[in-house]
C-alpha positions in Angstrom: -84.1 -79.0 2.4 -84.1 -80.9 5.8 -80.9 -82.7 6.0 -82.9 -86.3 6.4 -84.5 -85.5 3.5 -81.5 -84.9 1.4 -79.8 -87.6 2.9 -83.1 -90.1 2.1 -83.1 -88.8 -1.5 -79.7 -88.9 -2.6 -79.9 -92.5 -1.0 -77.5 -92.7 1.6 -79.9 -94.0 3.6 -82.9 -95.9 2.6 -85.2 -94.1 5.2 -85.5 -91.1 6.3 -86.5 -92.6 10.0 -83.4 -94.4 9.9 -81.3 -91.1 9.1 -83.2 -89.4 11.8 -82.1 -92.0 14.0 -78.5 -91.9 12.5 -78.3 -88.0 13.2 -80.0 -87.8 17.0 -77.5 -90.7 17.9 -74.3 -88.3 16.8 -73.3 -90.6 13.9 -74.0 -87.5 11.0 -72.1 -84.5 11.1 -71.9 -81.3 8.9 -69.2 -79.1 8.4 -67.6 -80.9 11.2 -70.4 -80.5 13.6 -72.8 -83.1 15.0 -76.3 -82.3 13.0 -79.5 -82.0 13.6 -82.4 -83.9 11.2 -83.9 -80.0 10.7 -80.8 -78.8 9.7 -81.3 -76.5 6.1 -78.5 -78.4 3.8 -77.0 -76.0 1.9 -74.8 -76.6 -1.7 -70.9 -76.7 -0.8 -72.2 -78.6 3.1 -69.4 -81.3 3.8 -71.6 -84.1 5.1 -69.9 -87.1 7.3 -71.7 -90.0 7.8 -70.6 -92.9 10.4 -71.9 -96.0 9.3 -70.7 -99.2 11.6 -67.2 -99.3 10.7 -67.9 -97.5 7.4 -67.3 -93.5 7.0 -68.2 -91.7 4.0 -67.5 -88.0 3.6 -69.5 -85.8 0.8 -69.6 -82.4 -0.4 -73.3 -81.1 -1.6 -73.6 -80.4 -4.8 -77.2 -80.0 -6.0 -80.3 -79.6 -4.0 -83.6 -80.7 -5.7 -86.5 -81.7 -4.3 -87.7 -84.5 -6.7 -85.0 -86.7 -8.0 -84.8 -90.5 -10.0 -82.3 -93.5 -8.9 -80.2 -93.0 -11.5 -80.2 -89.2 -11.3 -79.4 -88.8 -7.2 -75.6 -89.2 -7.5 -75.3 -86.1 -9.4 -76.3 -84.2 -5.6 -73.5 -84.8 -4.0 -69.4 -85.8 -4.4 -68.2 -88.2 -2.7 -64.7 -87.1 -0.9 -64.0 -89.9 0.9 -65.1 -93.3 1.6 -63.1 -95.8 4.2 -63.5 -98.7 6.5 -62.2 -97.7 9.8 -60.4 -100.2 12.5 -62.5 -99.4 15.5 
């Protein structure tokens, strides 16, 4: 799955133009390394996200293609979350 797909459906982002916009701007990275919005997510990924002052770290879990509200935190673990001082 595309990563702003997965990223739109496991709603850390509400849209998935916004996460394409997040990711071409250098603000998403995966395994460490700036992404692209084609990029193939793959279980076990470590996604970082850099939202304003807001980063949030997660490790892919699950990968479905249809998913409910309630259901979409069970795709991914969140490892960190933290407000930075920048």
């Amino acid at each position: 799955m595309r990563l702003d797909k997965y990223l739109k459906l496991t709603r850390l982002i509400k849209r998935r133009g916004v996460a394409k916009v997040l990711i071409n701007e250098g603000k998403i990275y995966v395994n460490d390394k700036p992404a692209k919005p084609a990029y193939e997510v793959k279980i076990n990924d470590m996604i970082k996200l850099e939202l304003g002052k807001r980063v949030i770290l997660i490790k892919v879990k699950n990968i479905k293609e249809v998913v409910t509200k309630e259901n979409s935190d069970t795709l991914y673990t969140i490892i960190k979350d933290s407000l930075t001082t920048k």
